[in-house]
N, C-alpha and C positions, 0 to 999 in steps of 0.2 A: 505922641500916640494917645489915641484915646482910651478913656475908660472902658468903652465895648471892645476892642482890641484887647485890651490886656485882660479882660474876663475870656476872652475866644483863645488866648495862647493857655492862660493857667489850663481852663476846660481840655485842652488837645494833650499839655502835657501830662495832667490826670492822667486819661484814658491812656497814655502810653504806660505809663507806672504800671496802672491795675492788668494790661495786660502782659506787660515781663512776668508780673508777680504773680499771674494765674498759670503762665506758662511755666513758668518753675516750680509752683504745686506742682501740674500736673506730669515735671519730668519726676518731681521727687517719688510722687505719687506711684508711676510710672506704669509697669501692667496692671497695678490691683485696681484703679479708674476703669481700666479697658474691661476686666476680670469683671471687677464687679462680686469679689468672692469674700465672702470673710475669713475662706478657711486656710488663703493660700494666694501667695505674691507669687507670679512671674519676673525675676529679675533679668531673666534673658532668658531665648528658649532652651537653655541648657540648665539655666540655674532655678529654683524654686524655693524660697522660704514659706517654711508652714506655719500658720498660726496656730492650725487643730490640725493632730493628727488623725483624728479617727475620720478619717474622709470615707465616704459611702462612694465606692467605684461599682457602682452598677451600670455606669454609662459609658459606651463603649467609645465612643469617640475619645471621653477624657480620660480613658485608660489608653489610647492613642498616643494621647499628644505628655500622659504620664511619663511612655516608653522612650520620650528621646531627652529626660530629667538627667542630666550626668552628678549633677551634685545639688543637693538636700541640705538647703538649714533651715535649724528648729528655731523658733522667735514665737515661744508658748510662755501663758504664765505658772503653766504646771511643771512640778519637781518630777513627776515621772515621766519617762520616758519607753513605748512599750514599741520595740522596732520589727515587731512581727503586724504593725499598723506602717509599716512602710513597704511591704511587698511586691507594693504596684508598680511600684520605680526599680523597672526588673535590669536597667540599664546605668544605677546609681554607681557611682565611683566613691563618692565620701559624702559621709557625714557631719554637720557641723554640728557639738553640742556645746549650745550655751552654758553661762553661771546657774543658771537655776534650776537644771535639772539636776537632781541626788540619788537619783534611783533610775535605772534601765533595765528591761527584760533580756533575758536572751531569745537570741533570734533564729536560734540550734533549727529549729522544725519549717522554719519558714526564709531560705536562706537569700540576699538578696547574690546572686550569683556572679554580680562583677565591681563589686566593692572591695576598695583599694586601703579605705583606709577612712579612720575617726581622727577627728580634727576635735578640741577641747578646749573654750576659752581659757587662757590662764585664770582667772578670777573664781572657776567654780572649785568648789570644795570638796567636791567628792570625785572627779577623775583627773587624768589625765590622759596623754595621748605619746610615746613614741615609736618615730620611725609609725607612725598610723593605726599602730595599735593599742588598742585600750587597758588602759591602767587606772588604778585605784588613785588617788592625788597623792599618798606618798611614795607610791610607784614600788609597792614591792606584792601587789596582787594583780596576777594579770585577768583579766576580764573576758576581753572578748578578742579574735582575733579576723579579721576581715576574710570575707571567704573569698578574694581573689588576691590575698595578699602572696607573697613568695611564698610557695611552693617547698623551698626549701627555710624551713623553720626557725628560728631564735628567737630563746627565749632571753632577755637583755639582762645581765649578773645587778645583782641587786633582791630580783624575786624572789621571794618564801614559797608563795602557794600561787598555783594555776588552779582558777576555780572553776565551778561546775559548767560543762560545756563549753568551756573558753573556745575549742579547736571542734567543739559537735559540727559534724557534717562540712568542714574545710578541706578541703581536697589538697591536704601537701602530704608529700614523698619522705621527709626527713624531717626530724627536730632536733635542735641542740638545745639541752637544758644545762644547764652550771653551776658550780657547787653555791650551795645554799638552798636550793628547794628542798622543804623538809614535805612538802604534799601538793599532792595531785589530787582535786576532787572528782566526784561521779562525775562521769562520761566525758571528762574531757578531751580527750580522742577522737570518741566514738565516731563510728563511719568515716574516718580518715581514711587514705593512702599508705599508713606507716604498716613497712613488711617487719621494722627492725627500732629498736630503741635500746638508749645506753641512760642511767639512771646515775644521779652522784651519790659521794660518799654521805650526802647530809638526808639524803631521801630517805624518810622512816615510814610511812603506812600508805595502803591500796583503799580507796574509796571503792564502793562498787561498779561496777560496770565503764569503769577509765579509757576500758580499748574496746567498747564493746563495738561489735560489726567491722570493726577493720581487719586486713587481711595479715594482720600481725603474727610471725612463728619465735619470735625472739624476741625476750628482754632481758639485757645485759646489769647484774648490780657492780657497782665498783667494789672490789676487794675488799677497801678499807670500811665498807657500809655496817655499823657494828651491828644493826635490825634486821637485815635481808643478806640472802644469798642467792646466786640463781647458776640454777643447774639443766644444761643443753636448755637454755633459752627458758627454763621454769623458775617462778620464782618462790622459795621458801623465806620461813624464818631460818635466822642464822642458825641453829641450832638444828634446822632441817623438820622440824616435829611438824610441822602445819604448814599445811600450802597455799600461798596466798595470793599467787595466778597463774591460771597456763595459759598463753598465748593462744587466741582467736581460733587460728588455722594452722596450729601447731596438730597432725595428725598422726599417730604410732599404732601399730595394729598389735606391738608388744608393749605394755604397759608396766615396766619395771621401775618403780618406785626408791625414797632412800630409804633403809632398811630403819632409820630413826623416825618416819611417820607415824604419827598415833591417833590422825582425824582425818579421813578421807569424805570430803560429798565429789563425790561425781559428775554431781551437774554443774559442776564449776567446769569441767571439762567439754568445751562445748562439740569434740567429735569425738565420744565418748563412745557414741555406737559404733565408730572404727575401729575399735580396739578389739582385736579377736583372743588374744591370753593377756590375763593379770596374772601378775604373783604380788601375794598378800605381804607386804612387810612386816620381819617379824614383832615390832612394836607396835603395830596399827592395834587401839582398844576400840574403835566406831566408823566403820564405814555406813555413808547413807546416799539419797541420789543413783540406786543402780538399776533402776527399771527401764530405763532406755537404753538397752544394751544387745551385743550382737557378739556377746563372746562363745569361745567355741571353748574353751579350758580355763581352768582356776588351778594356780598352783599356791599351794598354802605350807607352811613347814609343819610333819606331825605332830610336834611339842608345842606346838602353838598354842600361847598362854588363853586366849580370847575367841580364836576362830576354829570348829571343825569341819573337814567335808565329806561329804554321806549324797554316794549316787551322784559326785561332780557339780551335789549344790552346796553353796558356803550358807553353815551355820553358827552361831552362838557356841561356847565350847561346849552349851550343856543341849543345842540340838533342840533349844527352847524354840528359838527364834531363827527365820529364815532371813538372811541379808543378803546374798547376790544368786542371784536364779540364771543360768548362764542358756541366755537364748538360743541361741547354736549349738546344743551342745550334741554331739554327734550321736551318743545315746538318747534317742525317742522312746524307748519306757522307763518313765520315771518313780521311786518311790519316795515319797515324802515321810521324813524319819519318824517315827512313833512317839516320839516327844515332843512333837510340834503341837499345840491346845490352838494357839488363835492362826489361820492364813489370813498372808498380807496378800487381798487382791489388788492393793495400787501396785505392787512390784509386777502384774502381768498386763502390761498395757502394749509393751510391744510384742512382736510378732514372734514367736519361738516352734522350735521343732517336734514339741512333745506330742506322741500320739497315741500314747495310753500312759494314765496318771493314775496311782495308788495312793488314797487320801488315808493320815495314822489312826492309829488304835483311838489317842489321847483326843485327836481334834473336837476341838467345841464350840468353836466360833468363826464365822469370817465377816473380817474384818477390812473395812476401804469403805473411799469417800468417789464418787465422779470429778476428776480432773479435767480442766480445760480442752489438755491434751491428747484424751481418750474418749473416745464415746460411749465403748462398755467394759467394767467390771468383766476383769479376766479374759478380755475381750481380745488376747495374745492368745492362747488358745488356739487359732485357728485350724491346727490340724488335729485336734483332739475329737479322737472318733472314740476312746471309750475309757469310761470313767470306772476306777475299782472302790472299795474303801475295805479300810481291816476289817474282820468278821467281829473280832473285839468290841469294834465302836458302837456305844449304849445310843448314841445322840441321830444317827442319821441312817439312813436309808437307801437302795440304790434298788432303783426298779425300770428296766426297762434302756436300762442307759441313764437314766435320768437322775439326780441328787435333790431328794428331798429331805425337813427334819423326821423326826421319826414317828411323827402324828400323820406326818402326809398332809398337812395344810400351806405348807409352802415349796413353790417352787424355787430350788437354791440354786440348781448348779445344769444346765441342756447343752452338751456339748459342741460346742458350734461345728464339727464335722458329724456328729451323732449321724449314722446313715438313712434313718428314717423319713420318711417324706409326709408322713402324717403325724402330728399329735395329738392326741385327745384331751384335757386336761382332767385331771382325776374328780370326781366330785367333792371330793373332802379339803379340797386345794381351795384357798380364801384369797391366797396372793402370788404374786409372780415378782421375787427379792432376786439381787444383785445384778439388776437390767439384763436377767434373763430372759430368750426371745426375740431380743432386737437384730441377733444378729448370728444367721444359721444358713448353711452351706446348702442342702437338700432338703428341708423343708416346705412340701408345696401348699398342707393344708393344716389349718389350725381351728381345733373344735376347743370354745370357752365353754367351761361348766357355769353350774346356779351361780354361785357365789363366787365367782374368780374374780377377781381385780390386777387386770393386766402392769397397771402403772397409776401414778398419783397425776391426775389434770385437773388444771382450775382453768374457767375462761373470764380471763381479764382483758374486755376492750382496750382497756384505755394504757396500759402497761406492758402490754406485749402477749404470749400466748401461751398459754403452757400444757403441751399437750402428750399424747406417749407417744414412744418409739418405739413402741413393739412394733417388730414387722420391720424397720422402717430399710435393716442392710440384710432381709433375707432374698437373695436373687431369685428364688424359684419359686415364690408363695406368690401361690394361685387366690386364694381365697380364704377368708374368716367364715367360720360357722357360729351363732352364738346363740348359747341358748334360751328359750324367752322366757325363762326368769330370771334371768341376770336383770339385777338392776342398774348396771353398770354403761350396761353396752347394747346395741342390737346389729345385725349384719342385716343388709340391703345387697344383694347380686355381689355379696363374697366382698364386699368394699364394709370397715370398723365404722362403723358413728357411735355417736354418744347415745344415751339412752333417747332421751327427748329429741333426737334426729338432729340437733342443732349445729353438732362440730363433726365435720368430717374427720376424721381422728388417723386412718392409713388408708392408701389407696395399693391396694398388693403390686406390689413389685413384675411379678408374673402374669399379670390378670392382662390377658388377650386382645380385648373388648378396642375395636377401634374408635370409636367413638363414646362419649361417656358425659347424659346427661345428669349433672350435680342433683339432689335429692328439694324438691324447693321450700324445705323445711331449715334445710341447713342455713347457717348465717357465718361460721367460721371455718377455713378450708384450708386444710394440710397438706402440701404435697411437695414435703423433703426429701423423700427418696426416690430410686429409680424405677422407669416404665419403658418399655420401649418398644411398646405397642399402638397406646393411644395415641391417634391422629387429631384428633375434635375434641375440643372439652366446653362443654356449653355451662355455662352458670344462671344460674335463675335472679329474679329480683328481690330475694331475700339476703343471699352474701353479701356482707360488707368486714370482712377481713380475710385476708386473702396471705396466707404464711406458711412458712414450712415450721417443722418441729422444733420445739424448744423444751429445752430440759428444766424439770423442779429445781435443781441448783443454782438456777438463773442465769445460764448459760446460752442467752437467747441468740440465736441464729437472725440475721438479714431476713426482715417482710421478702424482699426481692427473692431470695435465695429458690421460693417459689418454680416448682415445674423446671427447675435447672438440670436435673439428670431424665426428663422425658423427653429422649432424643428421638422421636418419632411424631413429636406434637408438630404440626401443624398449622393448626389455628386455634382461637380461643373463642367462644362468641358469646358476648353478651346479654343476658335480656333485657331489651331498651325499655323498661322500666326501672332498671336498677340504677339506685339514687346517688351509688356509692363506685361504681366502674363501668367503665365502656370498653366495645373495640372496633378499633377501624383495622381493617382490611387483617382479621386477624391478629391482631397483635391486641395488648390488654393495657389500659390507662386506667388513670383514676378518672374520674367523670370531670369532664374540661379538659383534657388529656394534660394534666398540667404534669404530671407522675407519671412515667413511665415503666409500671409494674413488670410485665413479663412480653420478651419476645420470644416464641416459640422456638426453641433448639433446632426443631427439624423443618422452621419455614424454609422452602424454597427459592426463596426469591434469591436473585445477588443483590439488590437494590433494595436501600430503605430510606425514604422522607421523611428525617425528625419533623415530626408539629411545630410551628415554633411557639408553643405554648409551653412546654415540657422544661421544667426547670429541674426537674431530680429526674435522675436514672436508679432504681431502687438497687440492679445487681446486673453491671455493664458484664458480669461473666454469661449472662441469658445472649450477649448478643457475640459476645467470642466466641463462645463454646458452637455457634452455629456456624457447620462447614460451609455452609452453601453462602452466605454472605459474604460479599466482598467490596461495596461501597456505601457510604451512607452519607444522605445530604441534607445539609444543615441550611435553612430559610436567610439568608445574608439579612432579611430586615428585622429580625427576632432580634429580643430586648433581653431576653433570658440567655443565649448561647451566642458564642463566635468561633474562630475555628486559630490555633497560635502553636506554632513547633510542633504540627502535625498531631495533635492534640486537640480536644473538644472540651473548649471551657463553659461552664455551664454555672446561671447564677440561681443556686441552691438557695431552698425559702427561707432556710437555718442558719444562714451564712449574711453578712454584710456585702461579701464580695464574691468574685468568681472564683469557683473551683476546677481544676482540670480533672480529666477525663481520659485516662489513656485506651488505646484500643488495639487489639494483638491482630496482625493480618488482614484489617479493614480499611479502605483507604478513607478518608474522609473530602469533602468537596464542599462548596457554597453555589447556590444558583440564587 
């Protein structure tokens, strides 16, 4: 054989070599060559290792081909792990967590819905895994619990503490826990299945809110529990003095207590306005929490060291202080005892029977903050048509129905059934205190004097909007008159503006007018309350904030919330010079229609074509709340929405990824 021969075999055997060895690269290799990804291997179409989790699913295809992932490993060189960045894998069965992660979020709020189970390398140092559920690496804190794991619960002997949210939002029926858990932290339950739980003898303390939103009426303590006792499914301290939870959906419309209670909050009880009689245990020294109530009687023992009652309201023994104001209470003329100095108007938020109220000799002040929960101070009231007070009283004044101080420069107290349908506001009147005004039963016309200042507004572009509610829950107000020396304010055809015309401030609730060209002075527009007249609302080229009311307490309301109770609107129209919103075929966008601001309550159509430009819906209740809609069709080649469990996902500008969109009575479609 020659020397060219055998340079021609080496040469052929090479090229055999280098292509085995390229081909085994690329089986090693194997999807991620295909992929071409950094952030994530194909190891089969079922399996996926992720390099980086914070993958950007804006693309709908690879949220596609995310949904047929049945199992997830991490192959990251970060120690945390955050699994509310795995949502997209809505069809994952388990998790693999490497050695290197030490730290994991909970996944309470974002649950992946058919996950079986955590898998945990032996080697890492901070979990473990059994039977699929997650545990701390010396295995005596449980973690997290799979949200499609069995249904029926175990917790595995060994655990001390089930921590925060281990079980949030898991859908099982039963748990067994076993002796040795000395705590359960917040929320661990929460939105479960459990109607029923049994608690061991080593269980000592309730983190807050452990069972919150589950449908639970019973929690059993074991006997021998020297900390806790529980009685018809409640559980106290062993010594009964403090109650330290009532079951969920535990609901009693008699609310007989153990006679050793000496701290009662009520809003621990969460169907607390079911209760129609309490009786006062005779050792309670504090009850708090009773302003959402719907009792019809109070029973108290006369020798009651702490509590008296006067006119079927519970006070203080010295009649100081008012603590349960019983809503229902079958007597509607009420007197409030002569030794009362301050009212607490947070205790009148809900709805009560009283329909003439005698304010004391002593009173001097009222007192209350605006809660979340309420809109107005004393705003329980509702059928309060006529206000008395002691003739005694040095501090205040009653004229006309009305409760002013005794200068007559503030408006305190306008009874929300007051029968009158006009008010004037006095001249000598500078303000209008305790959010009175906002909210009056017959009320059609309101005359502001020189100096009145209805409510405190600032206009903050950039921060939200904070503007008054006067007016805003009177159903019969026609119109504001105001008069032109008010620096405050000026009235245009019975509709509030600001002085300088700039913020629309109310638009009356009653005000007829079918049509309603905006002022084109204005630039910021209110309309949180109800109309249900206006058909057309035309906006000029000056508005660029478009919102309903928001309270000084910073209780700001939804931009979208907008025109939501003008169930007669129509249409909206734009002036096509406004730089800041458009509308096609009646309906109102931000300019690009990338924002879908307001669909009018009372459009007609049953038919609507999302844009597919529209990536936010500001307040999908604009498009429920409309009877007459019944389908709405989403563009199949939009990059911002797609349509998934009859549902409208939508990829919000705020957001990495897609948010759903649920919708009541519409059916939704793709063309």
């Amino acid at each position: 054989m020659n020397k060219r021969k055998i340079l021609m075999i080496i040469g052929i055997l090479t090229l055999i070599i280098f292509c085995n060895c390229y081909n085994n690269e690329i089986k090693v290799m194997g999807a991620s060559a295909v992929n071409n990804n950094p952030d994530y291997t194909f190891e089969n179409e079922d399996t996926i290792i992720l390099h980086n989790t914070s993958i950007d699913t804006d693309n709908k295809d690879l949220l596609t081909k995310f949904e047929k992932v049945k199992h997830i490993k991490i192959d990251t060189t970060e120690t945390y792990l955050g699994l509310y960045e795995l949502t997209c894998f809505t069809n994952a069965i388990s998790i693999y967590i490497p050695a290197n992660i030490t730290s994991i979020s909970s996944i309470s709020t974002y649950p992946l819905p058919n996950l079986k189970e955590f898998l945990v390398d032996e080697k890492n140092s901070a979990y473990s895994s059994i039977n699929g559920v997650l545990y701390n690496k010396s295995k005596d804190r449980l973690i997290l619990y799979p949200y499609n794991g069995n249904k029926d619960a175990v917790v595995e002997a060994g655990t001390k503490i089930i921590e925060d949210s281990a079980f949030n939002n898991v859908p099982i029926n039963s748990v067994i826990i076993p002796e040795g858990v000395i705590l359960i932290e917040s929320e661990a339950f929460a939105k479960t299945n459990l109607t029923e739980i049994s608690l061991p003898t080593s269980f000592r303390s309730f983190y807050s809110g452990i069972f919150k939103n589950t449908p639970l009426t019973k929690v059993i303590i074991s006997e021998k529990n020297k900390s806790l006792t529980s009685i018809d499914g409640v559980v106290y301290s062993k010594d009964k003095s403090y109650l330290y939870y009532w079951p969920e959906e535990k609901i009693v419309e008699s609310l007989i207590l153990p006679q050793e209670l000496t701290y009662l909050d009520c809003s621990m009880i969460k169907h607390f306005n079911k209760v129609k009689q309490i009786t006062i245990p005779d050792a309670l020294t504090a009850i708090i929490g009773t302003a959402d109530n719907r009792i019809e009687q109070i029973f108290v023992n006369k020798q009651h060291p702490y509590f008296k009652q006067y006119d079927g309201v519970l006070y203080s023994s010295d009649y100081k202080n008012l603590r349960l104001y019983p809503n229902q209470n079958k007597d509607t003329d009420i007197t409030i005892h002569n030794n009362l100095e301050v009212f607490p108007m947070e205790l009148f938020c809900t709805e009560n029977t009283t329909k003439v109220l005698t304010l004391p000799k002593n009173l001097r002040k009222f007192k209350g903050k605006l809660k979340p929960y309420y809109r107005v101070l004393l705003g329980g009231f509702v059928n309060l048509s006529e206000l008395k007070i002691d003739r005694d009283n040095k501090l205040f004044v009653i004229e006309n129905g009305v409760l002013y101080n005794k200068e007559k420069t503030q408006v305190l107290w306008y009874p929300i059934d007051l029968p009158a349908k006009e008010f004037k506001i006095p001249e000598t009147v500078t303000n209008v205190d305790n959010d009175q005004l906002v909210k009056q039963n017959h009320l059609e016309k309101l005359v502001v004097s020189d100096n009145c200042k209805l409510y405190d507004f600032v206009n903050d572009y950039d921060y939200g909007i904070y503007t008054i509610p006067t007016g805003t829950d009177c159903p019969n107000l026609k119109e504001f008159v105001v008069s032109k020396e008010n620096p405050y304010y000026i009235s245009v055809e019975g509709v509030l503006l600001s002085k300088d015309k700039s913020v629309l401030l109310v638009y009356p609730s009653a005000k007829t007018d079918k049509v309603y060209q905006i002022p084109d002075t204005v630039e910021v527009v209110a309309f949180g309350n109800e109309n249900h007249y206006l058909q057309t609302l035309k906006i000029p080229q000056s508005v660029h904030w478009f919102g309903d009311v928001s309270y000084t307490d910073g209780e700001n309301h939804n931009y979208g919330d907008a025109l939501l109770y003008f169930s007669a609107l129509k249409e909206i129209e734009v002036d096509p010079t406004n730089q800041f919103h458009t509308s096609i075929d009646g309906v109102l966008y931000s300019n690009g229609t990338a924002v879908l601001i307001a669909y009018p309550v009372g459009k007609t159509n049953s038919n609507y074509y999302l844009p597919k430009e529209v990536d936010d819906i500001y307040d999908v209740r604009n498009l429920n709340y409309n009877p007459y809609l019944k389908d709405i069709y989403i563009d199949s080649s939009s990059q911002c929405q797609y349509l998934k469990d009859g549902d409208l996902w939508i990829k919000k500008w705020y957001h990495n990824n897609f948010q759903p969109i649920h919708f009541d009575n519409i059916t939704l479609h793709t063309y």
